[in-house]
Each structure stands twice: as structure tokens, then as C-alpha cells.
C-alpha positions as CSV (number, residue, x, y, z in Angstrom):
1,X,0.0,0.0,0.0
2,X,1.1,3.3,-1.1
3,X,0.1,6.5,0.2
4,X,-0.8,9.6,-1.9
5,X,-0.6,13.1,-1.7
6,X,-3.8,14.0,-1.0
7,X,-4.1,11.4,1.9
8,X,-5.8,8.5,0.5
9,X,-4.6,5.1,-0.3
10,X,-4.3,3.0,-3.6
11,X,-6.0,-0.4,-1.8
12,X,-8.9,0.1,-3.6
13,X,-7.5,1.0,-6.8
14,X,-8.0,-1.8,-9.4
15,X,-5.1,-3.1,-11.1
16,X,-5.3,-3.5,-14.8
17,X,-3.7,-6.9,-16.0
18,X,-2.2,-8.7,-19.2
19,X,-5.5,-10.7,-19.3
20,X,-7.7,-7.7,-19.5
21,X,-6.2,-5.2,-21.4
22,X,-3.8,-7.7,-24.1
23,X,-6.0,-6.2,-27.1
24,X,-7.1,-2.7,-25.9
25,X,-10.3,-3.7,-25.8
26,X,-10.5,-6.0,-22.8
27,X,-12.0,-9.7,-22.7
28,X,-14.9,-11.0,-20.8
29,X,-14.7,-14.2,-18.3
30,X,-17.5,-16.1,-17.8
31,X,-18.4,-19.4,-16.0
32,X,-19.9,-22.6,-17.4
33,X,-22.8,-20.9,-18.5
34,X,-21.9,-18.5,-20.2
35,X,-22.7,-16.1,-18.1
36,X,-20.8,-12.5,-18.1
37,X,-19.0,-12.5,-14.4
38,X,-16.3,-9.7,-15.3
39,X,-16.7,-7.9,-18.6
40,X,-13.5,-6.7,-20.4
41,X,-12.1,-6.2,-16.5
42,X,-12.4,-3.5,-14.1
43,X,-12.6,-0.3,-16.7
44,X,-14.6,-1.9,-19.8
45,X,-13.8,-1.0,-22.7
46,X,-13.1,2.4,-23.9
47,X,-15.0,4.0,-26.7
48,X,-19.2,4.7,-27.4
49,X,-19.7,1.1,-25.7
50,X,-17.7,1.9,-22.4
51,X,-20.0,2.9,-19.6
52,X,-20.4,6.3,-19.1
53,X,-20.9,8.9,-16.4
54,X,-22.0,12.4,-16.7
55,X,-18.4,14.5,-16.9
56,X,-16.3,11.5,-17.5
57,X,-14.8,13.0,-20.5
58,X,-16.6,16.9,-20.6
59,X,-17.8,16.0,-24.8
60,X,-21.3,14.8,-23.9
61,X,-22.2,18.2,-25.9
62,X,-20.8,16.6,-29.0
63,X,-23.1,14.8,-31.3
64,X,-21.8,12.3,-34.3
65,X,-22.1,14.2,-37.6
66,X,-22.2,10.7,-39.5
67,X,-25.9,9.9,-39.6
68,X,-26.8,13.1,-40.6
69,X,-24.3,12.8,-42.9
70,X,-25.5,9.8,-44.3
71,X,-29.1,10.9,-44.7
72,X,-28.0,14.1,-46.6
73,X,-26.1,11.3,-49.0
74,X,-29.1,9.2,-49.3
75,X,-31.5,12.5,-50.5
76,X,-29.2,13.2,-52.5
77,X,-29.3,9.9,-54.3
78,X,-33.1,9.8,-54.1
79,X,-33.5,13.1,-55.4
80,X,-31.0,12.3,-58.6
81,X,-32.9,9.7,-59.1
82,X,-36.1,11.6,-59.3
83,X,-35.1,14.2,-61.1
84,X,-33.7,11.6,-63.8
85,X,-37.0,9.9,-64.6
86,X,-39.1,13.1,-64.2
87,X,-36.4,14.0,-66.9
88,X,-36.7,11.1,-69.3
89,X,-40.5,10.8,-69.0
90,X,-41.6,14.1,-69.3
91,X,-38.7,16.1,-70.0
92,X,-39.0,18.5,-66.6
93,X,-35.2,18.7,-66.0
94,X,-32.0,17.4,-67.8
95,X,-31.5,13.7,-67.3
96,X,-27.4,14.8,-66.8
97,X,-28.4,16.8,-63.9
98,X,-30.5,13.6,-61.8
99,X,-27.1,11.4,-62.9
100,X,-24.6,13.6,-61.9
101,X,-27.1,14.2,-58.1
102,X,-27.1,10.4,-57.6
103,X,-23.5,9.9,-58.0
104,X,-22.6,12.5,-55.6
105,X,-25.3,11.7,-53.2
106,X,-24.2,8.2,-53.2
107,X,-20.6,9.2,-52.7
108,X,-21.7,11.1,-50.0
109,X,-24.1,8.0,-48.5
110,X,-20.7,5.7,-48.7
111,X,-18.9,7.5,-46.8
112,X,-21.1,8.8,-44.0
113,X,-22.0,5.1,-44.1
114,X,-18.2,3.9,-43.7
115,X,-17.4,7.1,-40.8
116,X,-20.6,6.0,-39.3
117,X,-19.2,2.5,-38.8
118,X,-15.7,3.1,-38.0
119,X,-17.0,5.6,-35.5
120,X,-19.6,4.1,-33.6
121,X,-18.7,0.3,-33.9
122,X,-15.2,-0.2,-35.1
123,X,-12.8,2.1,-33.3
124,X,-13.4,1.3,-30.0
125,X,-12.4,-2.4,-31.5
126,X,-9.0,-0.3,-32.0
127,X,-6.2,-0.2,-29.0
128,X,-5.9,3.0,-26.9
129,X,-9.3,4.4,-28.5
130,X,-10.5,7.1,-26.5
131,X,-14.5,7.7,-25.3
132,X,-15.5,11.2,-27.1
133,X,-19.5,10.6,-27.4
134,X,-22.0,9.6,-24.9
135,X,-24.7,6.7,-25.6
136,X,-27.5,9.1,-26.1
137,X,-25.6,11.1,-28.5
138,X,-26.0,8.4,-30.6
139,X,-29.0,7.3,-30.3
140,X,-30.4,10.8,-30.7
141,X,-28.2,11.2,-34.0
142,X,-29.6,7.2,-34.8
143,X,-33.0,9.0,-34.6
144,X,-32.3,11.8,-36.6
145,X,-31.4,9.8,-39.3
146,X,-34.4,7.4,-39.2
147,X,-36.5,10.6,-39.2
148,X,-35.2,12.0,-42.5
149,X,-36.2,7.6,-43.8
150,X,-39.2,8.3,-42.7
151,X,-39.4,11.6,-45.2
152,X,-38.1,9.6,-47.5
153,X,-40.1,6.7,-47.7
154,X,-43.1,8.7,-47.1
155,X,-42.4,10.5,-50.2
156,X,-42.7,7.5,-52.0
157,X,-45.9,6.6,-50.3
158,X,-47.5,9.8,-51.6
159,X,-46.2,8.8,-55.1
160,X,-48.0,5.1,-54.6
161,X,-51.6,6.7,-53.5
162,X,-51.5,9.1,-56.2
163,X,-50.8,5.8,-58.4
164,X,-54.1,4.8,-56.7
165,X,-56.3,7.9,-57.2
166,X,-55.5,7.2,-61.1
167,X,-56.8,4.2,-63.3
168,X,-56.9,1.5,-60.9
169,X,-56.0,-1.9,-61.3
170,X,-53.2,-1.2,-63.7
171,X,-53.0,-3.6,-66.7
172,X,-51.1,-7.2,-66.4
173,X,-50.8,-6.6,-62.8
174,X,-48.8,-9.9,-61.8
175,X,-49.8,-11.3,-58.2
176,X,-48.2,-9.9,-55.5
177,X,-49.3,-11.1,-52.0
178,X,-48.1,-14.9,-52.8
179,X,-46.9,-17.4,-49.9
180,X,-43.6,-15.8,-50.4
181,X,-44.2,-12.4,-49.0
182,X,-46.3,-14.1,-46.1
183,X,-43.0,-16.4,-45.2
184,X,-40.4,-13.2,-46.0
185,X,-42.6,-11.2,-43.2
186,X,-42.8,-13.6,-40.7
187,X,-38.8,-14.1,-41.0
188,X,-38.4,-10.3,-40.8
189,X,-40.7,-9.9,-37.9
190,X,-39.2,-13.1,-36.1
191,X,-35.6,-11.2,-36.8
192,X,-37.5,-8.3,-34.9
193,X,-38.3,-10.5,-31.8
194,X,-34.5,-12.2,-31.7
195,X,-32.6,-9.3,-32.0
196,X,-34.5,-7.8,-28.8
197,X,-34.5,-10.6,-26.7
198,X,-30.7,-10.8,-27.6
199,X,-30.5,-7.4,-26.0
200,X,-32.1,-8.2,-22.8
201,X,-30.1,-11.2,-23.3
202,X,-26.4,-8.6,-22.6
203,X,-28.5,-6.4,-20.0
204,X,-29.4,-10.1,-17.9
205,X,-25.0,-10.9,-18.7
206,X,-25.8,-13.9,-20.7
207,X,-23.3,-13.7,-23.3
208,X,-24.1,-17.0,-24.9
209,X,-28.0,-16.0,-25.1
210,X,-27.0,-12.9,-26.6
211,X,-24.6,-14.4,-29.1
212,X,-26.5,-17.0,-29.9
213,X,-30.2,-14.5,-31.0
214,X,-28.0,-12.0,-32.8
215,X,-26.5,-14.6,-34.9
216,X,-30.0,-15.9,-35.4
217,X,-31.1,-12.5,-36.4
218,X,-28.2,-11.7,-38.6
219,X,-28.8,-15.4,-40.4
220,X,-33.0,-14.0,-40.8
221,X,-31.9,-11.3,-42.3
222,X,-29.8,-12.6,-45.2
223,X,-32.8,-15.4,-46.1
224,X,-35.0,-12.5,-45.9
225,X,-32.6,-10.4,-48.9
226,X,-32.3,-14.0,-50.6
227,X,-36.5,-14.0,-50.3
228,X,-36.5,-10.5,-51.8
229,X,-34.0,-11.4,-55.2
230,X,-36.2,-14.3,-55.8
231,X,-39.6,-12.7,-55.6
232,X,-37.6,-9.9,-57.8
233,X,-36.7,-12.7,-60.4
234,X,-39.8,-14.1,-60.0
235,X,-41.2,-10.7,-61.6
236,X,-39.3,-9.7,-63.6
237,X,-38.4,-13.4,-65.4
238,X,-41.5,-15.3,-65.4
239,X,-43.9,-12.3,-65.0
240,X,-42.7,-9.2,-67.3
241,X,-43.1,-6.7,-64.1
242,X,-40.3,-4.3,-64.1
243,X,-39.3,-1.1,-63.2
244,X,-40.6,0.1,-66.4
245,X,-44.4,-1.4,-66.0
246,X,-45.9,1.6,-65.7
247,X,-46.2,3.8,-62.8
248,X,-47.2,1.1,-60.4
249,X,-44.0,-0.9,-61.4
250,X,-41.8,2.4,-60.8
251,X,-43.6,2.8,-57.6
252,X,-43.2,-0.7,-56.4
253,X,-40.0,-1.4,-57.2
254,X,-38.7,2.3,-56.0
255,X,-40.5,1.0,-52.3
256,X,-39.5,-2.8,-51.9
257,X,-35.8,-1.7,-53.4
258,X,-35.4,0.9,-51.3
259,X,-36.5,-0.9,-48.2
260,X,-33.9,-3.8,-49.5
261,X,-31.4,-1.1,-49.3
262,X,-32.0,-0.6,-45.9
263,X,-32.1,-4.1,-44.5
264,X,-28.9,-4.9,-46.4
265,X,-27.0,-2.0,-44.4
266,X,-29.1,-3.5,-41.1
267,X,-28.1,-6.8,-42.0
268,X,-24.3,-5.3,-42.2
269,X,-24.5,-3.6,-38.8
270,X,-25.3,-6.5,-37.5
271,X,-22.2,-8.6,-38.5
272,X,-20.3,-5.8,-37.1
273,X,-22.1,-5.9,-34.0
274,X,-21.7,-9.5,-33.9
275,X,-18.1,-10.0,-34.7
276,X,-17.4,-7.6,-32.0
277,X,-19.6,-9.6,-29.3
278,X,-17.8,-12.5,-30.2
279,X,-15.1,-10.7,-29.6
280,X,-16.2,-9.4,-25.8
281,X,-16.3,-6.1,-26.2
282,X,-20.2,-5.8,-25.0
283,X,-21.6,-5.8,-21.2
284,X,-24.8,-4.9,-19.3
285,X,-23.4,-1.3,-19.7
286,X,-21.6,-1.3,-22.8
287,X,-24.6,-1.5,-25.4
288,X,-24.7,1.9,-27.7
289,X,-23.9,0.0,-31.2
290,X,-26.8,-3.1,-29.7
291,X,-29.0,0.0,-28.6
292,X,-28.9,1.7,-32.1
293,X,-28.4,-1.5,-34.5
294,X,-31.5,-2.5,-32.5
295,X,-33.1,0.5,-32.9
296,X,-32.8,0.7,-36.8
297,X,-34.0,-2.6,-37.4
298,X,-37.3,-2.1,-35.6
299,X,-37.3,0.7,-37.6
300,X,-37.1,-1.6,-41.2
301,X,-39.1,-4.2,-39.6
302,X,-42.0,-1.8,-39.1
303,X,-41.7,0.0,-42.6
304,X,-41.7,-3.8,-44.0
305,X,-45.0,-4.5,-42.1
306,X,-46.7,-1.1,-43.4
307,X,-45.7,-1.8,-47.0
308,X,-46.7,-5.1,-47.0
309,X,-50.5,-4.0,-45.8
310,X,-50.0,-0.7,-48.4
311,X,-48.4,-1.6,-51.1
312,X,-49.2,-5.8,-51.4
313,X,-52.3,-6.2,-49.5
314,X,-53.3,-2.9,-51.1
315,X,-52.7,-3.7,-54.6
316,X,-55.0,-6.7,-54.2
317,X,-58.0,-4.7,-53.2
């Protein structure tokens, strides 16, 4: 025991160890179980996932710039693409002025995407990396981001009853609410029910639980893309529905393809989140990339159910 200058003693003071910091990020131990007994040591990790105290670090006025990035790249993209059919079908605006928006907005998209990821999920993976954002700066900028999909997708909504309001049913309509969208919903509602449990799962310190329904959730989610490219062959092959059926077909491809966009990036923040729980860097107070990976895919889940009762269910009345 050594004494300090201020009068206290460093007894208490935790000692940081080969076992728990060998990486940077720190591992867990856990008893025959499974269960989580001392996650990634005394400190936790450091980074968004580290467990945080008001003042800790004095940047909880920070927020991450990334999502907002991200959606400013995607309405980009969207709007290019708008502004290129408007072009070509009715000659509104140059068709070289929706290409040239849709290849920056995508550029932009990557890359808030890829600082988005490094950021919030990948660099406290790194050695030394240091805690600069609190949890609910994330999820606040997480729901900033979902707010400008729901603009989005809401646009295209609009688009779809204004489709309606027109000559209704549209000509060689193929059928769309087959067994196939019935079994693709269940698996993406299911994936919705996994991937929450599997979060109670790190807040009750059952590692293997948690683990085990993420990686069930990340496997629902690639059979439900798998689902989507063969109803999508389906139509197109066999059927003759294409983007370029009409205004229904532009509508209904522009939804389902844009919600397939969105699951593929869930589907790839899970793998992140799951390589990294595999890798210990979760606990019952490290969960802001679980919190907001979670939180997104609700989000798809739920725009999935609606489109299915608007757009397939709909189309059938």
C-alpha cells in the first residue's frame, strides 16, 4: 500500500492486467454458463460502448455528424434519381443533372455510411481508442437519421396513392401477395423479436444467449434479402413486371428496393455488432452500437409490415 498526496490510499485502486487489457479492448470471463462474471475487467472498454458517467470526459455536448451525414447522401441519391425519370419521361429537367445528383449523393451516402461504422462500432475495437460521445448522442443522432427515412419513404408513399387515385387496377398486374411475401414477413418480424431478446439477453449478462439470437437474427436477415431477389426474379423473369411497368411498377420497385437497401445496411451492422460480441467487447453497460443497431431494425421491420399491408395487401383490393 502506497500513500498519496492527498491522503488517500491506492488499496482500492483496481489493477489493470495482461488478461484484461492484451487487445485494448478487454475480454470477458464467464463461468460454465456463459454467463458474463467480469466484462473486459475492471474499466470496460473504452470508446461509445464503455460505460459512461455524466463528466467522465466533458464532450457529452458533442453529437456524431455521421448519420446526418449519411441521410443528406441518401436525398441526394433519391432526389438524382427523381429528377432523372421526371427527366426522361416528361422532360422537366436534364436527365445529366438527376445522374450527376445520384453519383454525388451516393458518394456522400458511402462515406457517411463507412465514418458512421468506423465511429460508432469499429474504433473502440481499436487499442488505446478514447470515449468522445455519450450513448445518447447516438442514439439521438440514430434517430435523426431514421426521421429524415421516414421523409423519404413517405415520399414515395405519396407517389403510390396518387398511383391509386389514377386508373386503378393497372393492366397485367402480376400477383403480389403470394406465400412468399407471407414467409419473408414472418422471417423479418421473427428477426425483430430475436434481436430484442438478444439485448435483454447482454442487460441479464448472458453472453451465450445474446450471441446466440444475434447470430440468429443476422442469419433472418440474409434469407429475408435471398426472399426479396427471388420474388424480384420471379417478376421480372417469369412475370414481365419491371421497373418500367408503368407507374405502379416504378412505384413498387422504387418502395421494396429501397427498403432492400436498408435491410442490407441493417443486416451489415449486425455482422459488425456480432463479430465484436464474439469478440467481448459488450456488457450490461456497454450497449450503444446493440441500442442503435436495434433500434434501426425495428425501424425496417416496421416499414416492411406497413408496405406489405399498403403496397401488397393494397394492390390486391
Amino acid at each position: 500500500m502506497s500513500a498519496r498526496f492527498d491522503g488517500s490510499d491506492d488499496r482500492d485502486e483496481p489493477s489493470e492486467t495482461a488478461a484484461t487489457r492484451a487487445d485494448g479492448a478487454g475480454h470477458v470471463s464467464r463461468d460454465d454458463q456463459g454467463e458474463i462474471t467480469d466484462p473486459d475487467g475492471p474499466d470496460g472498454p473504452v470508446g461509445p460502448d464503455s460505460p459512461h458517467e455524466p463528466g467522465d470526459h466533458g464532450h457529452d455536448e458533442h453529437r456524431s455528424r455521421w448519420p446526418l451525414v449519411t441521410g443528406l447522401g441518401a436525398g441526394g441519391l433519391y432526389s438524382g434519381v427523381a429528377i432523372y425519370l421526371l427527366g426522361v419521361a416528361a422532360g422537366v429537367a436534364p436527365p445529366l443533372l438527376g445522374i450527376g445528383l445520384a453519383v454525388v449523393g451516393t458518394i456522400i451516402l458511402l462515406a457517411g455510411v463507412a465514418g458512421w461504422v468506423d465511429e460508432a462500432f469499429l474504433a473502440p475495437a481499436r487499442a488505446h481508442a478514447e470515449q468522445t460521445k455519450s450513448r445518447e448522442s447516438y442514439v439521438s443522432t440514430t434517430l435523426l437519421f431514421l426521421a429524415t427515412d421516414v421523409s423519404t419513404f413517405g415520399a414515395l408513399f405519396i407517389y403510390y396513392f396518387f398511383v391509386r387515385l389514377g386508373a386503378w387496377p393497372p393492366e397485367s398486374l402480376p400477383p403480389l401477395l403470394t406465400s412468399l411475401v407471407l414467409v419473408n414477413t414472418l422471417i423479418l418480424i421473427t428477426s425483430s423479436v430475436t434481436i430484442h431478446y438478444a439485448h435483454e439477453a447482454l442487460h441479464d449478462g448472458n453472453r451465450r444467449r445474446f450471441l446466440g439470437l444475434l447470430g440468429t437474427t443476422l442469419a433472418l436477415g440474409v434469407i429475408f434479402l435471398g426472399g426479396q431477389a427471388y420474388e424480384y426474379y420471379e417478376f421480372i423473369v417469369h412475370e414481365g413486371f419491371s421497373l418500367g411497368s408503368g407507374v405502379f411498377g416504378s412505384g413498387f420497385f422504387a418502395l421494396t428496393g429501397l427498403h432492400g437497401l436498408h435491410v442490407a445496411l441493417g443486416v451489415g451492422g449486425i455482422a459488425v455488432v456480432f463479430w465484436r460480441g464474439l469478440r467481448g467487447h459488450y456488457g450490461t453497460e456497454r450497449d450503444t452500437s446493440v441500442a442503435t443497431v436495434s433500434l434501426y431494425w425495428h425501424f425496417v421491420d416496421v416499414v416492411w409490415v406497413f408496405l406489405v399491408l399498403v403496397l401488397y395487401v393494397g394492390a390486391a383490393l
